[in-house]
C-alpha positions in Angstrom: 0.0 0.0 0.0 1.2 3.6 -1.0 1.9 5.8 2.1 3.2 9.5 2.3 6.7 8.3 3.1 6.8 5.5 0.6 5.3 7.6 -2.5 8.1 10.1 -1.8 10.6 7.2 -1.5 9.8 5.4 -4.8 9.8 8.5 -6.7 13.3 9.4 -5.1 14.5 5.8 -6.6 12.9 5.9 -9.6 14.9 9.3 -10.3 18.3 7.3 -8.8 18.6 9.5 -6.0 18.2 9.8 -2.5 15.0 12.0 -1.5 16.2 15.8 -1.0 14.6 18.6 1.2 11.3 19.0 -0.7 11.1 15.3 -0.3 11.2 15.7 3.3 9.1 18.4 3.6 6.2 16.4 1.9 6.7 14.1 4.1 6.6 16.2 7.2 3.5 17.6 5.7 2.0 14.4 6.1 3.0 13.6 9.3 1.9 17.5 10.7 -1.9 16.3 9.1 -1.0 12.9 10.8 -3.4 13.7 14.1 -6.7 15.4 11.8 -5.9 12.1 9.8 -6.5 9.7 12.9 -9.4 11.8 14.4 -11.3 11.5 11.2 -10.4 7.5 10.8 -11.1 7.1 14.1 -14.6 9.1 14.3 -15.1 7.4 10.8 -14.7 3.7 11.9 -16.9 4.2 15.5 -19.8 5.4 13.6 -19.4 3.4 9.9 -22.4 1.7 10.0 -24.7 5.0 11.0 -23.1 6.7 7.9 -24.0 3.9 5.7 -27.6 3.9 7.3 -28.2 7.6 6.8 -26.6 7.4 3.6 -28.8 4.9 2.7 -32.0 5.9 3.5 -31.4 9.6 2.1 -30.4 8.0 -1.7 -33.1 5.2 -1.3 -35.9 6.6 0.6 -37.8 8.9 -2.6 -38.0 5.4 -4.7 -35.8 6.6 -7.1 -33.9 3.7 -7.2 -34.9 0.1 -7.2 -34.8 -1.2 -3.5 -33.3 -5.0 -4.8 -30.4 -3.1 -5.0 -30.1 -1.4 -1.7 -28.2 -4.6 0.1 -25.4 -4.5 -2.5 -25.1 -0.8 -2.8 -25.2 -1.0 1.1 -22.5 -3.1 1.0 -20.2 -1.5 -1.4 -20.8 1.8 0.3 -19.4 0.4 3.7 -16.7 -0.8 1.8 -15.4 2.5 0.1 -15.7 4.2 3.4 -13.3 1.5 5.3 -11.1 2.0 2.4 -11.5 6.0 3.1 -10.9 4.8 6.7 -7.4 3.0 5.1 -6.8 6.1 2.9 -6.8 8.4 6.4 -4.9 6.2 8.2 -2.2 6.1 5.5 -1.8 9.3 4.5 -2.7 8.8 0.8 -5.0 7.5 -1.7 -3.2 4.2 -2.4 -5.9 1.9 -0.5 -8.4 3.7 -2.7 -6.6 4.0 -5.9 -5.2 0.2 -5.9 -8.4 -1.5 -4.5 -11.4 0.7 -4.6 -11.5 2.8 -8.1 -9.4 -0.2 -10.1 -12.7 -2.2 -12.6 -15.0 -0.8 -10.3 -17.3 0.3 -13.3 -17.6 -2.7 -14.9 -18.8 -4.0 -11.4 -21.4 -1.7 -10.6 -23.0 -2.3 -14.5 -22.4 -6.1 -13.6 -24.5 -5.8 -10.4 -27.2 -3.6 -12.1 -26.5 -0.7 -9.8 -26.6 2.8 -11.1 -23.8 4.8 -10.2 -25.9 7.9 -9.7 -26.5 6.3 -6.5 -23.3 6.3 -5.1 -22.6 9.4 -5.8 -25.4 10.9 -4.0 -24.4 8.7 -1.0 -21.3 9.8 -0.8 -22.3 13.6 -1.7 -24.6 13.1 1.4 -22.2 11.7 3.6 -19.5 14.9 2.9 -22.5 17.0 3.5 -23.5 15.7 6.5 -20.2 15.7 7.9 -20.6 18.7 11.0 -18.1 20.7 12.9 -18.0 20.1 15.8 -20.6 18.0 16.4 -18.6 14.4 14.2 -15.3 16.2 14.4 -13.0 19.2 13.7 -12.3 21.2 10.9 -9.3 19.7 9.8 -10.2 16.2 10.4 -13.0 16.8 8.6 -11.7 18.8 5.4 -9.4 15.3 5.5 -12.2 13.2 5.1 -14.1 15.3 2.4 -11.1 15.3 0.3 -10.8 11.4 0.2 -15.0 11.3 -0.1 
């Protein structure tokens, strides 16, 4: 899995060097957004299945979409948010990039779930989010970015 530290690492290799000072400092960015990172994870994973409830019933609750598919999309919306969880906990987009985004597509048309509804499930869930109330500010401008 792709971290902070190990992006910046790889890409100091792949140029045959060792990582210089603007190397570091993206790296000590990281680290300085390390604490928001673990609030947010940590607020994330005590309350997952609540999101994916209230997510739920906002996309499904106007019968918009066809309720057979509300288990599955259920599913796969409790799975992008512990990857999101993984993302925060990592300091980068790897989990999400290399297992989440990766055919996902061509699964969603194989299930028979629009897309359109996981996009207003997860446009709910970054709307939702409140300051103070689920977390701070920059906890929670750390989990809108990755949502």
């Amino acid at each position: 899995m792709k971290s902070a530290v190990t992006t910046v690492i790889t890409a100091a290799d792949a140029a045959g060097r060792f990582p210089d000072i603007s190397d570091l400092k993206a790296v000590k960015v990281s680290f300085d957004r390390a604490a928001a990172r673990m609030e947010a994870a940590e607020k994330l994973a005590s309350g997952i299945d609540n999101v994916t409830a209230d997510a739920l019933k906002a996309v499904y609750s106007d019968g918009k979409y066809d309720l057979a598919t509300r288990d599955k999309c259920a599913r796969d919306i409790n799975h992008y948010l512990r990857l999101i969880n993984y993302c925060l906990i990592a300091g980068s987009t790897g989990p999400l990039d290399e297992w989440g985004i990766a055919g996902v597509r061509e699964v969603f048309r194989t299930l028979g779930i629009p897309t359109s509804a996981y996009i207003e499930a997860f446009s709910y869930i970054r709307e939702r989010v409140c300051v103070p109330r689920d977390m701070d500010q920059q906890a929670a401008n750390e989990f809108k970015d990755l949502l």
